[in-house]
N, CA, C and O atoms as a DFTB+ gen file, in Angstrom:
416 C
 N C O
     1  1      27.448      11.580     -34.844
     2  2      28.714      10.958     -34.501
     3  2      29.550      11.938     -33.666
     4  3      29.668      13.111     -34.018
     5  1      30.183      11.404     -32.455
     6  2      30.787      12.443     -31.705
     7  2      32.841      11.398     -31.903
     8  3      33.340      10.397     -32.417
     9  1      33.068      12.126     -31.397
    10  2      34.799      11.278     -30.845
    11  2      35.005      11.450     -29.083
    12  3      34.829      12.369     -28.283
    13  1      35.425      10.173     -29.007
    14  2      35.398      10.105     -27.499
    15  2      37.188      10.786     -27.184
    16  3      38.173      10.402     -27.816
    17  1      37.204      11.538     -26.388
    18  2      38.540      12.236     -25.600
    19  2      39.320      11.455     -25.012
    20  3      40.369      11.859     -24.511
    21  1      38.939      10.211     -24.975
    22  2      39.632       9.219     -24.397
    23  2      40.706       8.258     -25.449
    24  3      41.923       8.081     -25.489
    25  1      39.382       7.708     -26.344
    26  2      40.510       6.753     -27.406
    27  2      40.339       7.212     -28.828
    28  3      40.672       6.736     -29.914
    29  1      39.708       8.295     -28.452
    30  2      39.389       9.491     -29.539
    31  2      39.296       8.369     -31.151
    32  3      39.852       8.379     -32.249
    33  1      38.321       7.557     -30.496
    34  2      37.467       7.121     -31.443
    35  2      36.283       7.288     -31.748
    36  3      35.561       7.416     -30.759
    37  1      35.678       7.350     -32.892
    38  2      34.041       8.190     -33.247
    39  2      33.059       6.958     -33.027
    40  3      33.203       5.795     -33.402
    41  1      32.100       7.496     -32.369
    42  2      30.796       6.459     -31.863
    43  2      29.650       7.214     -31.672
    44  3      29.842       8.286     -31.098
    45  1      28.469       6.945     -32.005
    46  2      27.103       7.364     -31.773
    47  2      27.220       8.251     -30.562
    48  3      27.897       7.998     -29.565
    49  1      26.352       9.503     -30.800
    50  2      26.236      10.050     -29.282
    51  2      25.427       9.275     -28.690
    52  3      24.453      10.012     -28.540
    53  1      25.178       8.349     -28.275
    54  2      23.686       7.422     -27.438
    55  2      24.788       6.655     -26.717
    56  3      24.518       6.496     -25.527
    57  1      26.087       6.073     -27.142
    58  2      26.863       5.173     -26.615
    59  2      27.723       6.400     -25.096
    60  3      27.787       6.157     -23.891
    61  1      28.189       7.533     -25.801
    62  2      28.948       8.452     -25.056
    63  2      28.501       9.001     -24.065
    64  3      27.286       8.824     -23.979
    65  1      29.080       9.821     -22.961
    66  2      28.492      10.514     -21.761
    67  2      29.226      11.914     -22.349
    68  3      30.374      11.916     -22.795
    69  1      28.294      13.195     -22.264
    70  2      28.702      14.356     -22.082
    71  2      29.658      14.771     -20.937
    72  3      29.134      14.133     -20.024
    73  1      30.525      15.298     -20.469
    74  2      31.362      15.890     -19.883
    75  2      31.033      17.667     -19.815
    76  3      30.971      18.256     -20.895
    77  1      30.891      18.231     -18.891
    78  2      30.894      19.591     -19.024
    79  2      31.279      20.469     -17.890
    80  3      31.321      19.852     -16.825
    81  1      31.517      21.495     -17.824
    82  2      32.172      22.415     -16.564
    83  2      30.679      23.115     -16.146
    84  3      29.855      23.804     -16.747
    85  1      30.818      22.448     -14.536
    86  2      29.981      23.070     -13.591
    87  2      30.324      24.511     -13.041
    88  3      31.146      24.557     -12.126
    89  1      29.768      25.712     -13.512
    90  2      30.035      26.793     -12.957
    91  2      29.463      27.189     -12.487
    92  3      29.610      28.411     -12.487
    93  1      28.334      26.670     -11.677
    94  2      27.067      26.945     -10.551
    95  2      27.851      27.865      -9.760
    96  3      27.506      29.044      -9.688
    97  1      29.204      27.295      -8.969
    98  2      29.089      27.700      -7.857
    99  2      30.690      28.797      -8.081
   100  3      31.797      28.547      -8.559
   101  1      30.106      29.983      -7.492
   102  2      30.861      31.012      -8.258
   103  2      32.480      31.135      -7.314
   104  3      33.584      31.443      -7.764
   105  1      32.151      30.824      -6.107
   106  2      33.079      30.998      -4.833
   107  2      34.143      29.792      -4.957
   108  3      35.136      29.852      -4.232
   109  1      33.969      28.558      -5.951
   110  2      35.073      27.151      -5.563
   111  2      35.581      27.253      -7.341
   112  3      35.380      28.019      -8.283
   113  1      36.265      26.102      -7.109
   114  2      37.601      26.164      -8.493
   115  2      35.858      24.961      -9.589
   116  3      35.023      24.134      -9.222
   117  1      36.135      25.490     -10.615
   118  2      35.187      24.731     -11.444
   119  2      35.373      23.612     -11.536
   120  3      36.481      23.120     -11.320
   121  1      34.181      22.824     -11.930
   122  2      34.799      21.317     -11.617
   123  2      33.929      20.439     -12.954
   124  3      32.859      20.910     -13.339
   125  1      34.359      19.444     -13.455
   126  2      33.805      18.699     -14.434
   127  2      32.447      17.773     -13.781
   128  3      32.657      17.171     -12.729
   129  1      31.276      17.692     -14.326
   130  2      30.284      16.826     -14.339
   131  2      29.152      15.953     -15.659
   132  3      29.026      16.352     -16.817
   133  1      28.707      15.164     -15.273
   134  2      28.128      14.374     -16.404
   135  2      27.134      15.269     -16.853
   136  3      26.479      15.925     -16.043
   137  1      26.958      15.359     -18.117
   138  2      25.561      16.033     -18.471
   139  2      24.524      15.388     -18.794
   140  3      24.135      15.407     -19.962
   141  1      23.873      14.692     -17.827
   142  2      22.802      13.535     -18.798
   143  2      22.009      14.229     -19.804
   144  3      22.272      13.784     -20.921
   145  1      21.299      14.979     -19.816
   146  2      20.282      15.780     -20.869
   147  2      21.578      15.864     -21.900
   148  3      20.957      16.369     -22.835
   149  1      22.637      15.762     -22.296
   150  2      23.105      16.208     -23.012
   151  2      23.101      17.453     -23.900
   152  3      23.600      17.596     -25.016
   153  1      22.341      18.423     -23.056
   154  2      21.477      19.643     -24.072
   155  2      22.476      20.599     -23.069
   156  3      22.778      21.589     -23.735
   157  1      22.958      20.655     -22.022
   158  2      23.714      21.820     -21.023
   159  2      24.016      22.771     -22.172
   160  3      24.002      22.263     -23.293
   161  1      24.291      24.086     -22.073
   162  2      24.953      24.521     -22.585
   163  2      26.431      25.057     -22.580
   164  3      27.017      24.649     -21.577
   165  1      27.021      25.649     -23.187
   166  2      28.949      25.849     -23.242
   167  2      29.194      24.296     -24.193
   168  3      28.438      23.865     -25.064
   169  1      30.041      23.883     -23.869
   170  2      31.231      23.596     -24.541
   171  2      31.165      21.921     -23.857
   172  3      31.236      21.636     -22.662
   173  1      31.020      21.029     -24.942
   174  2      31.123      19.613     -24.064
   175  2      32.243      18.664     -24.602
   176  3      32.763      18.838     -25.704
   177  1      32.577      17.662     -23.762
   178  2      33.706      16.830     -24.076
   179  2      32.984      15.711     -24.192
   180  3      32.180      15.521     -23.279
   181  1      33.041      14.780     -25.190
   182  2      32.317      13.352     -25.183
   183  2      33.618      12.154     -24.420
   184  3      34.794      12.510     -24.502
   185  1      33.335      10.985     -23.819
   186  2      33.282       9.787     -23.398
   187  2      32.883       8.789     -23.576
   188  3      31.657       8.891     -23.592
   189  1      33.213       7.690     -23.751
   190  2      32.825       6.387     -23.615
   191  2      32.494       5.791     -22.334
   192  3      33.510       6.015     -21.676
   193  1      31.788       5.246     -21.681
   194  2      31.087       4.369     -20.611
   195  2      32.201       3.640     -20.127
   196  3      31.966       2.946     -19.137
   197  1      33.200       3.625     -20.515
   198  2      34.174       2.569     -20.266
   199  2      35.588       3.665     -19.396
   200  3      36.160       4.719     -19.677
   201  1      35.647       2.699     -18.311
   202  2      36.853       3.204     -17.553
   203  2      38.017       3.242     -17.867
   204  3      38.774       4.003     -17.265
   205  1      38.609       2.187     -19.204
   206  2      40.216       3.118     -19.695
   207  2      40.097       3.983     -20.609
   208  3      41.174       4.396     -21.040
   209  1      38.797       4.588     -21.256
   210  2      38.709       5.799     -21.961
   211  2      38.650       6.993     -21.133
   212  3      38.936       8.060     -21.677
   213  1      38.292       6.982     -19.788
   214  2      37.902       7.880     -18.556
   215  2      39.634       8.018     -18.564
   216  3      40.312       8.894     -19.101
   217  1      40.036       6.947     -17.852
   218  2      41.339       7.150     -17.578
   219  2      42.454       7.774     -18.563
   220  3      43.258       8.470     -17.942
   221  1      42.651       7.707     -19.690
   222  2      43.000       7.625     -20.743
   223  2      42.973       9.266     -21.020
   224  3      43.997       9.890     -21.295
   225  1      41.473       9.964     -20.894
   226  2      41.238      11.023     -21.087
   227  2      41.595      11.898     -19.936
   228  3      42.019      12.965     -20.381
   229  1      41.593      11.863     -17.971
   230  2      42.394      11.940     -17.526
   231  2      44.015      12.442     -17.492
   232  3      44.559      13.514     -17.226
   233  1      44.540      10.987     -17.939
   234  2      46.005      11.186     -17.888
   235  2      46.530      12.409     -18.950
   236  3      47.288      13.283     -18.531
   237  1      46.085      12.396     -20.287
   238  2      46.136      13.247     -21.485
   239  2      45.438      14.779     -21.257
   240  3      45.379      15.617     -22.157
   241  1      44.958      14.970     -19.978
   242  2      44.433      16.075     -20.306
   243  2      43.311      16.553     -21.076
   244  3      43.184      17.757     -21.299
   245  1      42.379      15.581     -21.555
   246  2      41.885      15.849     -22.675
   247  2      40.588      16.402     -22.382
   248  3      39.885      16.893     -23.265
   249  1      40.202      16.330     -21.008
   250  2      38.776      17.004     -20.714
   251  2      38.816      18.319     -20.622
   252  3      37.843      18.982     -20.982
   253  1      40.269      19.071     -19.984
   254  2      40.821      19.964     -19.815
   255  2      40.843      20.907     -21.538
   256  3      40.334      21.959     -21.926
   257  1      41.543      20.056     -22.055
   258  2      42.133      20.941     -23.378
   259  2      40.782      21.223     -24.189
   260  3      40.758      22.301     -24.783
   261  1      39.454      20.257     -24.315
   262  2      38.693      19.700     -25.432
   263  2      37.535      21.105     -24.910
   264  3      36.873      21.766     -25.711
   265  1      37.538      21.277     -23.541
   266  2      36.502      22.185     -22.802
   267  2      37.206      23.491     -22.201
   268  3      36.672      24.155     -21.312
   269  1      38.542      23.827     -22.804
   270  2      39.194      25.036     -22.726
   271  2      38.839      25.368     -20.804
   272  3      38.292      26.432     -20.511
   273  1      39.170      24.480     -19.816
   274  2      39.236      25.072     -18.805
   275  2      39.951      24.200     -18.200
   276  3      39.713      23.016     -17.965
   277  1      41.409      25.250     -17.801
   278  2      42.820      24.752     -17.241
   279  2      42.373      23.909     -16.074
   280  3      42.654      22.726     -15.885
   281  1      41.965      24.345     -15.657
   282  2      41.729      24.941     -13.926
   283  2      40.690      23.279     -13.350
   284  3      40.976      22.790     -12.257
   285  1      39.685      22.690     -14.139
   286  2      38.859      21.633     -13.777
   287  2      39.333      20.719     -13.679
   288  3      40.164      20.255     -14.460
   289  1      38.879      20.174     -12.584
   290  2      39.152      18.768     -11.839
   291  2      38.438      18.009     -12.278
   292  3      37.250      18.214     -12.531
   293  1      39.241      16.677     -12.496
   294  2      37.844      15.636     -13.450
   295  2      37.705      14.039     -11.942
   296  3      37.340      12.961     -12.412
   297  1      37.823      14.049     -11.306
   298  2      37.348      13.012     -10.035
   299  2      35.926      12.993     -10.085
   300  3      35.527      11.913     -10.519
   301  1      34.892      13.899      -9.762
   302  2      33.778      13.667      -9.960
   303  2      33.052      13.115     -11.302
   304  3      32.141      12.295     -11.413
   305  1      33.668      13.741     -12.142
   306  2      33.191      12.953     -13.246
   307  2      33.217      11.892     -13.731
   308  3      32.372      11.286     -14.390
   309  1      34.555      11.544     -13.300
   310  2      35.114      10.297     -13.518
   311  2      34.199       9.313     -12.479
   312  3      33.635       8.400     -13.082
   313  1      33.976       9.350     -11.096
   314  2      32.953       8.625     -10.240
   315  2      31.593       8.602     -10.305
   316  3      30.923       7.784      -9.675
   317  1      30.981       9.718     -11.257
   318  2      29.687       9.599     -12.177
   319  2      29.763       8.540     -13.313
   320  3      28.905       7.727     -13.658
   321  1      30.781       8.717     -13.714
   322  2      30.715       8.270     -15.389
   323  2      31.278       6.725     -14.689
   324  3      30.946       5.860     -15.498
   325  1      31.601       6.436     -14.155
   326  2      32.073       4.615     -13.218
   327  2      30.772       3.937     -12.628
   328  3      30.409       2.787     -12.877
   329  1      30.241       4.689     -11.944
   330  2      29.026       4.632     -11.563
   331  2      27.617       4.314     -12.535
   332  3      26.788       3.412     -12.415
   333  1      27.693       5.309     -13.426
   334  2      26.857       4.941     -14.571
   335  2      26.821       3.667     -15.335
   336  3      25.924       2.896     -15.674
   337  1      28.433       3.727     -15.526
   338  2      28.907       1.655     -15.881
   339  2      28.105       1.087     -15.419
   340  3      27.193       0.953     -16.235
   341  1      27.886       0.618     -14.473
   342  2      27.871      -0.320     -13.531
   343  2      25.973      -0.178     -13.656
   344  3      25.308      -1.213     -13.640
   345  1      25.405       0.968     -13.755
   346  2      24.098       0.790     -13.596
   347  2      23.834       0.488     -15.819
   348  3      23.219      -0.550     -16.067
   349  1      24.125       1.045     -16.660
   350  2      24.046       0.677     -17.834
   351  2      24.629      -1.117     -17.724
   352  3      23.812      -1.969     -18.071
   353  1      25.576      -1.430     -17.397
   354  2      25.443      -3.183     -17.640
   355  2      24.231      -3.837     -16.837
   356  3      23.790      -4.871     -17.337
   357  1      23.652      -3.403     -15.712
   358  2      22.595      -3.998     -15.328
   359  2      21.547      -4.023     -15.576
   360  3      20.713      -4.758     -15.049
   361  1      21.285      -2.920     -16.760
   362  2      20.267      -3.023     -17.289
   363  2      20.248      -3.517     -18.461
   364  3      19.181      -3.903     -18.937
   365  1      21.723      -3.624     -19.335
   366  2      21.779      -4.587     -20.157
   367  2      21.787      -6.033     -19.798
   368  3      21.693      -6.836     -20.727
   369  1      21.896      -6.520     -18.450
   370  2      21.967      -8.280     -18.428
   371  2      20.060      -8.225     -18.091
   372  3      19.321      -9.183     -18.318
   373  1      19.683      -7.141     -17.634
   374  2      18.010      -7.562     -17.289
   375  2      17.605      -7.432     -18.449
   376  3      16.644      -8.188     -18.591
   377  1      17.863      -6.762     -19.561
   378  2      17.318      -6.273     -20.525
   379  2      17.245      -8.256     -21.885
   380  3      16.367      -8.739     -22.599
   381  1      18.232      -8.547     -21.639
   382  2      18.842      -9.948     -22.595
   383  2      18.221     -11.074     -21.944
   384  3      18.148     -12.076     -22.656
   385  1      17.726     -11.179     -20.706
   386  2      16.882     -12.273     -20.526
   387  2      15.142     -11.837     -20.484
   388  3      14.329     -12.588     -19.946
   389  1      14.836     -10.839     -20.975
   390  2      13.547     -10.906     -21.391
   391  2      13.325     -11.004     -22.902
   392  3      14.047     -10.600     -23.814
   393  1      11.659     -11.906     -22.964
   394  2      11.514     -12.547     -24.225
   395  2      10.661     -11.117     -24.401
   396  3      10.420     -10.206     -23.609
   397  1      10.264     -11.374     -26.009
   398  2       9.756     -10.272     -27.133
   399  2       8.204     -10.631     -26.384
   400  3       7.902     -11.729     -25.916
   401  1       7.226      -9.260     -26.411
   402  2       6.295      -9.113     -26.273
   403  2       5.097      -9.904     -27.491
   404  3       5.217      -9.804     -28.712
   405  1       4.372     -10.400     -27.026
   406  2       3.165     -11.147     -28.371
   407  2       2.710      -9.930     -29.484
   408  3       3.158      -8.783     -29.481
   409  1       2.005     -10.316     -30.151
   410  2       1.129      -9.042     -30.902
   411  2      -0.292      -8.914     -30.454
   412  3      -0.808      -7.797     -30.470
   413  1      -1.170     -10.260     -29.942
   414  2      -2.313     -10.299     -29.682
   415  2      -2.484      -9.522     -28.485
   416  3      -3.603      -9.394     -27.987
């Protein structure tokens, strides 16, 4: 069970997206990205799939405070984690019109 930073309600980690600070690049200001493996290491912020928990977490600061780095910009993450929407419902409407496999 994780809590999402957004409506900082508790939900399965399978439902949530990791959040984490990209520090690849040593020369630009750090910046927030999705962690699909969910395994990155440091310090992660959980999410919900849903865009007023993105927003929500945003306005509050909460990716900022939850991952102790002032300084990260959350736009990219936020256009990963919107993006991801949009491909998770399409695989839930393909997923609801297929029938159950036989046993034979």
């Amino acid at each position: 069970m994780r809590t999402c930073v957004g409506c900082r309600e508790r939900d399965q980690r399978s439902v949530l997206a990791r959040v984490v600070v990209d520090r690849t690049t040593s020369h630009e200001e750090p910046r927030l990205v999705v962690d699909t493996t969910s395994s990155s290491p440091g310090r992660g912020a959980w999410v919900h799939h849903d865009p007023r928990c993105v927003d929500l977490a945003l306005r509050r600061r909460a990716f900022q405070r939850a991952l102790r780095a002032p300084g990260a910009a959350g736009s990219e993450a936020v256009e990963e984690i919107l993006a991801g929407t949009d491909r998770h419902a399409r695989h839930v409407e393909k997923e609801a019109g297929q029938k159950p496999m036989g046993t034979r």
